[in-house]
LUMLUM-148340 format. One record per residue (C-alpha): residue in one letter; z negated, x negated, y negated. Coordinates in steps of 0.25 Angstrom, whole numbers, plus 5000, padded with zeros to 4 digits. Layout:
LUMLUM-148340
aZXY...
end
This chain:
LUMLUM-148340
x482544144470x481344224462x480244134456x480944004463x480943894452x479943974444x478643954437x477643944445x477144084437x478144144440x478244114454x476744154457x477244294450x478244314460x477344264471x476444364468x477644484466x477944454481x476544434486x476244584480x477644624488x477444584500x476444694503x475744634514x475544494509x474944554497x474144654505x473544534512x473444464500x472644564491x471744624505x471444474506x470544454491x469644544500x469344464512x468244374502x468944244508x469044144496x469944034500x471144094507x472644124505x473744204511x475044124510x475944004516x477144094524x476844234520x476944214505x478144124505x478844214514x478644324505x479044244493x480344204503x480744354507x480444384492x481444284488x482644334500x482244474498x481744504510x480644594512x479444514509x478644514522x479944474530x479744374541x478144334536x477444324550x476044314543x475244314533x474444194531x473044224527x472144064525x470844034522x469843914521x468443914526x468043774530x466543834533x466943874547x468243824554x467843894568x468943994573x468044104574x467444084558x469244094557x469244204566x468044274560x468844254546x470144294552x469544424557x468944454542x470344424535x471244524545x470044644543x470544644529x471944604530x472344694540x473144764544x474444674537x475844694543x475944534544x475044464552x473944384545x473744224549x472344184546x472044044544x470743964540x471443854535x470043764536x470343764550x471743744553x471643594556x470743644566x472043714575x473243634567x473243524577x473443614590x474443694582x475443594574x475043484583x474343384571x473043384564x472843404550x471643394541x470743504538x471043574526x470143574515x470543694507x471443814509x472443764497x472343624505x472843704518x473843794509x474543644505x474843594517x475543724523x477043694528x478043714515x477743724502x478243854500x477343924512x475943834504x475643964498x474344024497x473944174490x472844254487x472344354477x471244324469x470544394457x471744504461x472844374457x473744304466x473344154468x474344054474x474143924480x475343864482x475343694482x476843674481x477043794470x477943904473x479343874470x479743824483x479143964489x480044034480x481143944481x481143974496x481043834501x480443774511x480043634508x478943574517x477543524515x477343404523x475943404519x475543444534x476543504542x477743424551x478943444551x479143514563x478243624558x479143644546x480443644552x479843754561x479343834548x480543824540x481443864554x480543994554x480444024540x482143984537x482544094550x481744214540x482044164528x483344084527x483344054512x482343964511x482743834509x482043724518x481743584514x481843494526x480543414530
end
């Protein structure tokens, strides 16, 4: 597989040649520098799955459900200061042919209990958010800036190219992996799953 077992220049290389492919990710992507938010990402499934339909030859937006667009705003955790940003980020972004999932990460563990069923602590950075997401290859964050790509990626990137799905336990149960991996193995049965 391309850019698995790489250096780590390499590999952001090809990140970005399959970022710049996958036409509406980098639309999203490059429309987003102009929104003024200064801590956010796009990233976790969206930009692995390119990297995953990228590596079986598939076309590259095959099976991505949304495109995940986060920030971090701790000044305001009400819904409607969320809404009011959600409302401001999908007047530039649209229209986009996948749907846009826009999150305040500040105030996940606001709503996590009532959706996983268990409380977690507050985040207390966007990155810190970014490292607890469910495998090490979906902790993915991009954005453009200064017209370059920047990656935050916590556990590198080989294990995204290398099409493997390992757990990161830092926050998620079992159950909640075993239910990703089921989805994710049905589009893209190459991947290689490490068990929990």
């Amino acid at each position: 597989m391309k850019g698995f077992n790489s250096d780590l220049q390499t590999q952001l290389e090809l990140l970005e040649q399959v970022v710049v492919l996958n036409q509406p990710l980098f639309d999203i992507i490059s429309k987003s520098a102009s929104i003024g938010l200064q801590d956010y990402y796009i990233g976790a499934g969206c930009v692995a799955q390119s990297v995953w339909n990228y590596q079986m030859g598939l076309e590259l937006t095959s099976g991505i459900s949304d495109i995940d667009f986060v920030y971090f705003d701790s000044s305001d955790l009400s819904v409607e200061a969320e809404n009011s940003t959600i409302v401001k980020v999908e007047s530039v972004l649209n229209p986009c042919s996948i749907k846009l999932d826009i999150k305040n990460q500040a105030r996940v563990h606001l709503w996590y209990k009532n959706h996983f069923g268990y409380d977690i602590k507050p985040y207390e950075s966007l990155e810190n958010a970014i490292n607890t997401w469910p495998t090490t290859a979906t902790s993915i964050g991009i954005r453009l800036e200064y017209n370059k790509l920047k990656v935050y990626a916590p556990f590198g990137l080989n294990d995204l190219f290398g099409m493997i799905l390992r757990p990161n336990k830092a926050q998620i149960t079992d159950e909640i992996y075993v239910r990703k991996v089921q989805k994710w193995s049905a589009k893209w049965p190459a991947l290689t799953v490490i068990p929990w």
